[in-house]
N, C-alpha and C positions, 0 to 999 in steps of 0.2 A: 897756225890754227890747228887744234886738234883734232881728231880724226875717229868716229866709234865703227867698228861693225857689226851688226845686229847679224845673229845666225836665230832665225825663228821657227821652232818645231812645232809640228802638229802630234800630238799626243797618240800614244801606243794605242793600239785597238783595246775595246773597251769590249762588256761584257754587252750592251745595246747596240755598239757599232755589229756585232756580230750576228748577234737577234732582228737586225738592220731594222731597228726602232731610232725615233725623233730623238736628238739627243742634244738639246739644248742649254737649257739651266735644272735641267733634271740631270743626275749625274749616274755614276758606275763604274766602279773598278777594273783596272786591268784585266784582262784574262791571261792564260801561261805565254800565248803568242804577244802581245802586247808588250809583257813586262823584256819578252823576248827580244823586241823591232826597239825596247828604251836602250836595251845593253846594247845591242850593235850600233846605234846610234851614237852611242857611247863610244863604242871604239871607231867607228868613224871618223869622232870630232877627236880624236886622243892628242894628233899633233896640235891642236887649236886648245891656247889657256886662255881661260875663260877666268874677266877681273870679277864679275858679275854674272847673277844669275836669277831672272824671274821669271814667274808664270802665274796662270790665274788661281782665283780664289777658288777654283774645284778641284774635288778629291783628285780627278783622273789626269789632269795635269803635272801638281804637287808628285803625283807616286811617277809620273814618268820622268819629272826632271831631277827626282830623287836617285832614279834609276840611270838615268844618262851619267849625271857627275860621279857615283859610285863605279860605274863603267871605264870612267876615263881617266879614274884616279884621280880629282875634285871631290870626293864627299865630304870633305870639311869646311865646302864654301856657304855661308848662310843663303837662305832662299827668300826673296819677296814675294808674298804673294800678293797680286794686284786686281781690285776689281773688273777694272776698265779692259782687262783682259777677256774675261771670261766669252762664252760662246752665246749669240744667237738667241732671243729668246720667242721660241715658235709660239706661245702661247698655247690654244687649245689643242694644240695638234702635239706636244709634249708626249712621248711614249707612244706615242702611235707607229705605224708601219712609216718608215721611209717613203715607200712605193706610195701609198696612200697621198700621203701631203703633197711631193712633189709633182706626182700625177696629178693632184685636181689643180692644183699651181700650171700645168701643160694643159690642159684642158682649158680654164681662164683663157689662156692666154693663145689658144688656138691653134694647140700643137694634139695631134689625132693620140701619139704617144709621150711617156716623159723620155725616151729614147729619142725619138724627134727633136724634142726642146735643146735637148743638152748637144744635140750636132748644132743645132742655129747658135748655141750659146759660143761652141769655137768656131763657127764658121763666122761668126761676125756678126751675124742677123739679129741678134737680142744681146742685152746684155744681164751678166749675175745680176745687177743690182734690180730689174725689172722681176727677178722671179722673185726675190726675196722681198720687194714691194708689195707681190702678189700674195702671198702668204701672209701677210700684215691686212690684208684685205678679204679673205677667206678667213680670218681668226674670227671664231666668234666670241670671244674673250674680250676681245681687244685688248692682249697684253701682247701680244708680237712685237718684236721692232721690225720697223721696215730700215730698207739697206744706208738713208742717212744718218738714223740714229744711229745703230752700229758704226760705222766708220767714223763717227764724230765720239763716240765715245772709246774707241779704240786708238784713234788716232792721236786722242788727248792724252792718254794713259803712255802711250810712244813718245812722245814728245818731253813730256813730265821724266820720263827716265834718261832719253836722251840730255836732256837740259842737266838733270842731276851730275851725272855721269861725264858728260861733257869737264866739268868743274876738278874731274880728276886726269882729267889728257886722252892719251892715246889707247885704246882698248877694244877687246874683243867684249861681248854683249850675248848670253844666253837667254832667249827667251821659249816657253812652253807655251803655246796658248790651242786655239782650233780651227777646225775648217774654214766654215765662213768667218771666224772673227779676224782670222790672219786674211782673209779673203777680200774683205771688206777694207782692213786697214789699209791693205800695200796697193786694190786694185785703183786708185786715182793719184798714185805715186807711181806709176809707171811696170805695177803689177801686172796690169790688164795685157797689156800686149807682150809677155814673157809667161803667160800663163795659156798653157798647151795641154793641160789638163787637169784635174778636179785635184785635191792635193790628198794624197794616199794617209794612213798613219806614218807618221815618223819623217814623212816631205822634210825639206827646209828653204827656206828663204834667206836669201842674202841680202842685206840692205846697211848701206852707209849712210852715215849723218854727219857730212862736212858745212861748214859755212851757213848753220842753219839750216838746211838743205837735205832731207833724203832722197836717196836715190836705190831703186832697186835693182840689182844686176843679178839673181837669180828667181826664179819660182818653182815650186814641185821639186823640189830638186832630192832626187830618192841614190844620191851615188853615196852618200855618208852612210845609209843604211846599206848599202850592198859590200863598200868597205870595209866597214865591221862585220857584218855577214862572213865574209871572206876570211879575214881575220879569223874568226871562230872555226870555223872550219878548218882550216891549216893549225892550230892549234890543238884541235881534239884528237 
């Protein structure tokens, strides 16, 4: 039976992750550090060929996973983009402050700070998927998705490549996508409890797809950026 491994990055910092604005389905370019956290990523993954390679349908994805396989000497691999990938859609809260949304999402929910929330969230007392519930309920748009429809549309979109992909054997699997939507997907495949922290730019997640079956054996996992980090450094 064949065997795939998903390696899943979260996108280089962007010009709103830095402005620490809502960054949902509203989009935004790398900025120099970004484009910076895609190369080292890049040389991280260098020993790892990658048969495949995809990410979502937004700008800020597409230029990081551009930037990782030019990194790692893959720029000739074609790229998919994939809806079912893309990040979060916060609705009215779109470009707004970070602190903002998630604070009133801590308040709902009866946390005095959003520093509060986010200790109950690894300490076990809440879970992601209740705060992103809350945010679907604070939208006054009502265009939010709450935490099923994301994982149900993320996890379809996983599946669909898995299965494709499957069809050609044994392989390593790149995929670009973002915070909560990688968040969402892996957390009820066995994310949740290998997830020790919020996932940085450039994180990766490790996940196999045998027998039908995924399985995640890493989360956050920031040692491919610090690799490549390294790398660079010894090099200049």
């Amino acid at each position: 039976m064949s065997k795939l491994t998903f390696y899943i990055a979260r996108h280089g910092k962007t010009l709103m992750n830095t402005l620490d604005k809502v960054q949902g389905w509203c989009d935004s370019p790398l900025t120099a550090e970004g484009r910076l956290i895609a190369e080292d990523l890049g040389r991280g993954l260098k020993d790892i060929t990658f048969r495949s390679a995809y990410c979502s349908d937004l700008r800020r994805t597409l230029e990081t996973i551009k930037l990782v396989l030019k990194s790692k000497g893959q720029d000739d691999m074609p790229i998919t983009e994939i809806y079912g990938f893309r990040e979060a859609c916060f609705g009215s809260f779109e470009a707004d402050f970070n602190h903002f949304m998630w604070g009133n999402a801590a308040l709902y929910l009866h946390y005095p700070t959003l520093e509060d929330m986010n200790k109950a969230i690894f300490n076990g007392e809440i879970k992601q998927s209740e705060v992103l519930d809350t945010i679907k309920v604070l939208d006054k748009m009502g265009m939010a998705e709450n935490f099923e429809q994301l994982e149900t549309r993320t996890q379809a979109a996983l599946r669909q490549v898995a299965e494709q992909e499957l069809e050609k054997g044994d392989g390593n699997i790149l995929i670009v996508a973002h915070g909560m939507s990688i968040t969402a997907m892996l957390y009820n495949l066995g994310g949740r409890e290998k997830m020790k922290s919020f996932m940085d730019n450039g994180a990766v997640c490790k996940v196999i797809f045998e027998d039908g079956k995924f399985s995640v054996e890493s989360m956050c996992d920031m040692s491919y950026i610090e690799k490549g980090k390294l790398q660079r450094i010894q090099q200049a």
